[in-house]
PLY file of the C-alpha trace (Angstrom):
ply
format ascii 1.0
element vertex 148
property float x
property float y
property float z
element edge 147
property int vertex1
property int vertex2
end_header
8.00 -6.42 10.59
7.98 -10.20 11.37
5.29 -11.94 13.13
5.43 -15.09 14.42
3.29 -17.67 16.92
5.56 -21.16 18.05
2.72 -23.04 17.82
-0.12 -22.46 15.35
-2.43 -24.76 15.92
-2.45 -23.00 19.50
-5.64 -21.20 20.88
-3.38 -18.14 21.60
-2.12 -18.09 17.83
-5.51 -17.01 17.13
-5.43 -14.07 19.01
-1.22 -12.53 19.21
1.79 -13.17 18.24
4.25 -14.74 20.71
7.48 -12.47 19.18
6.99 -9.16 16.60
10.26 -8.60 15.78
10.85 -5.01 13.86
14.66 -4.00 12.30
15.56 -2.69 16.12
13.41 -4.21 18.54
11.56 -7.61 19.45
8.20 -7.47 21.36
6.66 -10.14 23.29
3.80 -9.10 25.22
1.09 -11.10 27.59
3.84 -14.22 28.57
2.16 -16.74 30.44
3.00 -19.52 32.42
1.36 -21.81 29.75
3.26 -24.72 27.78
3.64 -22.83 24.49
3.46 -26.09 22.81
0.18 -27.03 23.88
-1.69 -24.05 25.73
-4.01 -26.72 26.77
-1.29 -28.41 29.61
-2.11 -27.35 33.06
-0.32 -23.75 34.26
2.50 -24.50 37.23
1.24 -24.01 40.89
2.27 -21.63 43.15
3.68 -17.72 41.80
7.13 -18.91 41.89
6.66 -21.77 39.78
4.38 -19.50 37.34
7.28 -17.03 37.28
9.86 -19.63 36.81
7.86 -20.77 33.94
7.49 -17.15 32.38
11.20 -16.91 32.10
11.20 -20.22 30.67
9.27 -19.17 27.69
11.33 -16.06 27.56
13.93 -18.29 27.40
12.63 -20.46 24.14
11.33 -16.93 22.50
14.39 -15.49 22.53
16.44 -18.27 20.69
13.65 -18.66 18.44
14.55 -14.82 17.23
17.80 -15.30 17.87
17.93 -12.77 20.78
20.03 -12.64 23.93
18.92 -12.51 27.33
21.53 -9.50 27.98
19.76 -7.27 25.24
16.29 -7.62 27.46
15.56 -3.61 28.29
12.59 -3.17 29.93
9.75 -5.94 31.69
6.73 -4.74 32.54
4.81 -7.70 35.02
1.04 -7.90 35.76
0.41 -9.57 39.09
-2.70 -10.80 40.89
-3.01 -10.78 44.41
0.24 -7.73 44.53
0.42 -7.02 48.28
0.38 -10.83 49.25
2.93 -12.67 45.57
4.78 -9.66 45.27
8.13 -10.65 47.84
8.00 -14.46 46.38
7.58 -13.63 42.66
10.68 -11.13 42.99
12.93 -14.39 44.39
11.87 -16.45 41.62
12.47 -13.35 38.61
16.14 -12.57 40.29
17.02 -16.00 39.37
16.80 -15.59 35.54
18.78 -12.06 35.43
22.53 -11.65 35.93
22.77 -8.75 39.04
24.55 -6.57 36.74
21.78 -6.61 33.52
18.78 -6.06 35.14
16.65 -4.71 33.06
14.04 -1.35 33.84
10.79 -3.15 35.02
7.38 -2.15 36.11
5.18 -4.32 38.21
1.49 -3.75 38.86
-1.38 -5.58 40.81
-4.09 -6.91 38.82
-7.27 -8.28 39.23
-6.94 -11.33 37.07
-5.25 -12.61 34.15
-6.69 -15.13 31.75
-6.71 -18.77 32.64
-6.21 -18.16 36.07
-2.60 -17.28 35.81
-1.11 -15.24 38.66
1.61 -13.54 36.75
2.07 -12.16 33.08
5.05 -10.24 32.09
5.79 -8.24 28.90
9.06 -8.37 27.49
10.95 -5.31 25.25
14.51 -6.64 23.84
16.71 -4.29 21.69
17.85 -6.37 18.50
21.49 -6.87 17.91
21.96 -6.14 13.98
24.76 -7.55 12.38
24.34 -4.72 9.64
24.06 -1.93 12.20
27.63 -3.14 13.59
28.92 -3.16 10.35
27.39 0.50 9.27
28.80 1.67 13.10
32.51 0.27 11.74
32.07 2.14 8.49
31.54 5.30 9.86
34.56 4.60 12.62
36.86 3.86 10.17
35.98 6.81 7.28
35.94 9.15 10.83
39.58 7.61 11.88
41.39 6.22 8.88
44.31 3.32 9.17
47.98 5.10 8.05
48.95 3.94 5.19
0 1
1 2
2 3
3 4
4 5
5 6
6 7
7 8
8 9
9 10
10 11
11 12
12 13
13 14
14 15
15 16
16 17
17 18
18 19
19 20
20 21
21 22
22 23
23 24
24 25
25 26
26 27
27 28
28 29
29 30
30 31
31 32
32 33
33 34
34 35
35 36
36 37
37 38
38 39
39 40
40 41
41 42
42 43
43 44
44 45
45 46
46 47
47 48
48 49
49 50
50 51
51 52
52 53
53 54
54 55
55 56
56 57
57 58
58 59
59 60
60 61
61 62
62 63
63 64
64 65
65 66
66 67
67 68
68 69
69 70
70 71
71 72
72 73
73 74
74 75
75 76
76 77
77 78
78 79
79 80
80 81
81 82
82 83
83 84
84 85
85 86
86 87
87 88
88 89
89 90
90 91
91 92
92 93
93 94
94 95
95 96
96 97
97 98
98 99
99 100
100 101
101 102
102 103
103 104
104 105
105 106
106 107
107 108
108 109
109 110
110 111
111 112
112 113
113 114
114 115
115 116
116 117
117 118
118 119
119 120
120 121
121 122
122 123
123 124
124 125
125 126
126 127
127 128
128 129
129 130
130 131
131 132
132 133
133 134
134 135
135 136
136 137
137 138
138 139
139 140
140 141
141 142
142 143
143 144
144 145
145 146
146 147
């Protein structure tokens, strides 16, 4: 297993990981609307602009693992205030999927979040293996040999 924080000197780096990466699957839990290069700079206003930001670290944590937004299979968001962010979060989330690769997704209301942050989202992305593809051809080929 792999652990790793973007920013070290971060308060956060103290406390999690921003990406555990295992042979199959990448976890990043607890993503906040925070500058992940200074967790110090001021969170967005509003939820869309929170969620918008979210996805933008998403966005940077994938590359950094060398994932792909398509291989994203389940979310699970934690949202303040549910009844009343719920509609104007989902407008801003849409936005980062393609229709056709949503992934499965949870949402729940929360009382808070740390730092004041009105959303927090949870991310589980399957890990494309180079090795695995290579061990799935194997077996293809030894199951349906080439003619000679």
């Amino acid at each position: 297993m792999e652990f790793h924080s973007l920013a070290k000197q971060s308060s956060r780096a103290r406390l999690t990981s921003d990406i555990v990466l295992t042979e199959d699957w990448a976890v990043i839990a607890g993503l906040q609307p925070i500058d992940l290069g200074d967790d110090r700079v001021a969170m967005p206003d509003g939820i869309e602009g929170q969620t918008r930001k979210v996805l933008e670290n998403l966005a940077l944590l994938l590359e950094a693992g060398s994932l792909r937004r398509a291989d994203i299979v389940r979310v699970r968001i934690a949202l303040v205030d549910f009844p009343r962010l719920y509609e104007r979060m989902n407008l801003a989330y849409v936005e980062f999927f393609p229709p056709d690769r949503l992934p499965a997704r949870s949402c729940i209301g929360v009382t808070a979040l740390t730092r004041g942050a009105l959303v927090e989202m949870d991310f589980l992305v399957r890990r494309f293996q180079l090795s695995s593809v290579s061990h799935q051809l194997s077996a293809a080929k030894r199951e349906n040999p080439l003619p000679p």
